[in-house]
C-alpha positions, 0 to 999 in steps of 0.5 A: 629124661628117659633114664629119670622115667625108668629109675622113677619106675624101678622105684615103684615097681619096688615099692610095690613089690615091698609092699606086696612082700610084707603084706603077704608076710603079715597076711600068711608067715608072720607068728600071728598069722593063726589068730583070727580078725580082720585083714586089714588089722593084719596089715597095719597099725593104721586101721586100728588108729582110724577107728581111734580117731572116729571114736568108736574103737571100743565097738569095733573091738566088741564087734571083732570079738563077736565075730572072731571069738575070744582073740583077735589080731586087730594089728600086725602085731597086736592081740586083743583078748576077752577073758578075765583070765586074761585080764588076769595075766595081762594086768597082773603085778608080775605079768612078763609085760611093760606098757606100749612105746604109744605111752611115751608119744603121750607124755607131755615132757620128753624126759620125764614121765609122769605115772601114765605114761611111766613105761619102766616099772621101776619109775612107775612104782615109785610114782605110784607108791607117792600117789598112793599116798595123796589117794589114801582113805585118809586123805580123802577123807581129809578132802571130803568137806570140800568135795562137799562144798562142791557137790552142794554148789552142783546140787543147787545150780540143778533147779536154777528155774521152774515152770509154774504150772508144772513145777519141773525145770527147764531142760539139763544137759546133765553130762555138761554139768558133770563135767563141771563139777568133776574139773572143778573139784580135781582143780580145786583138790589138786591147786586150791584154785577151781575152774569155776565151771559151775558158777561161770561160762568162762572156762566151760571150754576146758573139758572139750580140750582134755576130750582132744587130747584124750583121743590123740593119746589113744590114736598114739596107743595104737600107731606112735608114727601119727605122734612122731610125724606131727599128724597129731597138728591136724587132729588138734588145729581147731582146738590150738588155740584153747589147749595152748590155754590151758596148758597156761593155766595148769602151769601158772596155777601149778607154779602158784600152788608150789609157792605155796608149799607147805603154808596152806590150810587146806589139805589138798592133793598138791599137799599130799604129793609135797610131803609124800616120801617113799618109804622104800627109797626115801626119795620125794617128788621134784618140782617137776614132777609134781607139775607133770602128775598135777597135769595127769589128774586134771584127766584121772580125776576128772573124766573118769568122775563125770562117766560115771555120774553121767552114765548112772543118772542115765540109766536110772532114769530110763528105769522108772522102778529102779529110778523110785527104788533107789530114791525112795532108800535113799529118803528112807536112809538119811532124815536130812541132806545135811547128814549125807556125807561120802563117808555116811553114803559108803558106810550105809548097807543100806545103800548097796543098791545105790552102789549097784547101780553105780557098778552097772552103770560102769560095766555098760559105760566104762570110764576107760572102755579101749584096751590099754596095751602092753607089749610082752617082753623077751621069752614071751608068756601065756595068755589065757592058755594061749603062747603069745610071743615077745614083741607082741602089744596084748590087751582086754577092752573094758568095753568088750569085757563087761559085755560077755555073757560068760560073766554077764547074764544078758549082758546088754541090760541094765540090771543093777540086781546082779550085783546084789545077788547072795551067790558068792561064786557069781559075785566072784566070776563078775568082779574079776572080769569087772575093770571099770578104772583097769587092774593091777599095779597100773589102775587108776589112782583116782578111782577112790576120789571117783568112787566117793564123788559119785556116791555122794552126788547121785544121793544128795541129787536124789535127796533132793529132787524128782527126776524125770527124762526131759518131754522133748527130748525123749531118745526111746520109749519109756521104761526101755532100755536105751543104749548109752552112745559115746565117744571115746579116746583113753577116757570116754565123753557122754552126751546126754541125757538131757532131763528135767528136775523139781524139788522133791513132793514127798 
């Protein structure tokens, strides 16, 4: 019995000396004890993956960075930095860097990664070349008349009732119906079969599901043990039962889309990605990854779309001189709404402020606003001027990017004007810090598909309708500036805002 008591005490005064030892270690000796940031960071990877699971990891980076300057130590082994040069070396295509082990925790196969989670650059390049292929202009102009299909089937479900008196609608949660139209397009372009979100309340489930998983992966970016000891199980147990379902329904629709094969009609991304070769091997997809990389654009293709829209009608609307602005060019560019088109919209010069405020929009409100780790491989490299050691897990945050003075004037300002401006050196210094969909080899392949969806929904949406906050639900004073609040996990989830509609007066 007594003996028992003492190897118990043995056993924690070790564990406290260990503990004790490493902290200090970390804390003191480690090779980046130099480099400003929180204490606790220093210490564990579990304080970064707390502010993951809250969701607001991307504010606390561009606190840190307030607070530290341009690099920070937020884990034991980690830096975050805030510079497009940075940005530059990083992400670049031959940065002497691979993506973090937390990519592998995310892959839904053990075996086979699809193109996200592709930590070896050689099968992520051969990925990446097949999916170029189903991204290409080409194919998405080949997609377009159904992405207009859809985008019409959003514009009328806006005004389903309207007050006699006044004219205006009822009360939208627009996020809620741009998340719809966003997962019924990537379903519908990516298995011929869509979620239906808009038109039924029956799988208006599903984008909750991806947002769960999206914070999971993100938590699992920054500390792979919270994936590797099933944790993940108690962040998720309230959602089991809807993620068992949908991974049910991508895997029979994925089935039934291969059955299909070649026979279909319609050009759609499945289509693309069957007949796709790499021109460098010659080799295609296999069955499996063709059911792995369908998976991944319910994500890519979905959230990414409805941010941004999200995000752009928020902004305008809070701005009732840019919000007249850009409906009235809008009006004055296209006699009909018939002739808007994703080509006609993207092709207009006189549509570059609807672009800006697209733009703006995603600087403030990135579809991807967390640091994407990379870890820097043997002999280590320069960041920004800076030796960072190999071993070490490096990044840029979107978030905190966008939001530098250096290369945003008033940086917390919606000014769609910026993006406007004639001088080329400023339009330069912006674009290379401005990463709304990341950079290099490793940027999302979806943002073409994004990029057209979003045009051409905000100019048929203003086409068509007055657009106004909605009376009751007022989040600021008119004409102020608001801040876009949001979660976030790899992708962001919006809220808001919630506005009232009515068929255009002139």
């Amino acid at each position: 019995m007594i003996m028992g008591f003492y190897l118990i005490l043995i056993g924690v005064i070790a564990l406290v000396c260990y503990a004790l030892s490493l902290a200090t270690y970390r804390l003191c000796f480690h090779p980046l004890a130099r480099f400003p940031g929180p204490w606790m960071g220093a210490l564990t990877d579990w304080y970064a993956a707390f502010y993951a699971w809250r969701g607001n990891l991307h504010m606390m980076d561009l606190e840190w960075h307030e607070k530290y300057g341009e690099i920070v130590r937020f884990g034991p082994n980690s830096l975050s930095f805030n510079s497009s040069k940075a940005v530059s070396d990083i992400y670049a295509v031959r940065a002497n860097v691979q993506k973090s082990e937390g990519y592998a925790s995310m892959s839904p196969s053990r075996y086979t990664p699809n193109t996200l989670t592709a930590i070896s650059r050689n099968i992520h390049t051969f990925k990446r070349r097949i999916l170029a292929q189903a991204f290409s202009d080409q194919s998405i102009k080949d997609m377009e008349d159904r992405i207009q299909e859809k985008i019409s089937s959003f514009v009328d479900n806006l005004l389903t009732d309207t007050n006699s008196e006044s004219g205006w609608s009822s009360p939208k949660n627009i996020s809620q119906m741009c998340d719809w139209l966003a997962f019924d397009i990537i379903t519908d372009l990516s298995y011929g079969n869509d979620l239906d979100m808009l038109n039924s309340t029956e799988m208006r489930w599903f984008p909750s599901v991806i947002r769960k998983i999206s914070q999971r992966s993100l938590i699992g970016f920054f500390q792979p043990y919270f994936i590797k000891f099933k944790l993940d199980c108690l962040l998720l147990r309230q959602k089991y039962k809807e993620i068992l379902a949908a991974a049910r329904w991508t895997r029979s629709q994925s089935a039934a889309r291969m059955e299909i094969g070649n026979n279909s009609e319609q050009k759609d991304i499945f289509n693309a990605m069957l007949n796709a070769r790499d021109k460098k091997t010659g080799l295609q997809f296999t069955r499996k990854d063709l059911g792995l990389e369908s998976m991944l654009l319910l994500v890519a293709g979905s959230d990414t779309t409805a941010t941004a829209l999200s995000a752009t009608i928020n902004y305008i609307i809070h701005d009732s001189n840019i919000l007249a602005h850009l409906t009235r060019v809008i009006r004055m560019t296209f006699p009909a709404e018939s002739s808007i088109t994703a080509s006609s919209v993207l092709a207009s010069p006189d549509c570059s402020v609807l672009r800006a405020c697209i733009n703006e929009a995603m600087r403030l409100t990135p579809p991807a606003p967390n640091l994407l780790p990379r870890t820097v491989l043997s002999g280590g490299m320069e960041v920004d001027g800076i030796y960072v050691p190999a071993g070490t897990t490096v990044g840029v945050a979107a978030y905190t990017v966008h939001r530098n003075e250096t290369y945003f004037h008033d940086a917390d300002r919606f000014e769609p004007g910026r993006w406007l401006d004639g001088n080329e050196m400023s339009q330069q210094k912006m674009q290379m810090a401005f990463v709304p969909f990341s950079v290099g080899p490793r940027k999302c392949v979806a943002w073409r598909l994004a990029w057209a969806e979003v045009n051409l929904a905000i100019a048929r949406v203003l086409w068509r309708y007055d657009l106004r906050l909605a009376r009751n639900k007022r989040c600021c004073k008119e004409d102020t500036g608001c801040e876009y609040d949001f979660k976030a996990g790899v992708t962001t989830a919006v809220d808001g805002p919630v506005i009232e509609l009515r068929p255009r007066i002139a």
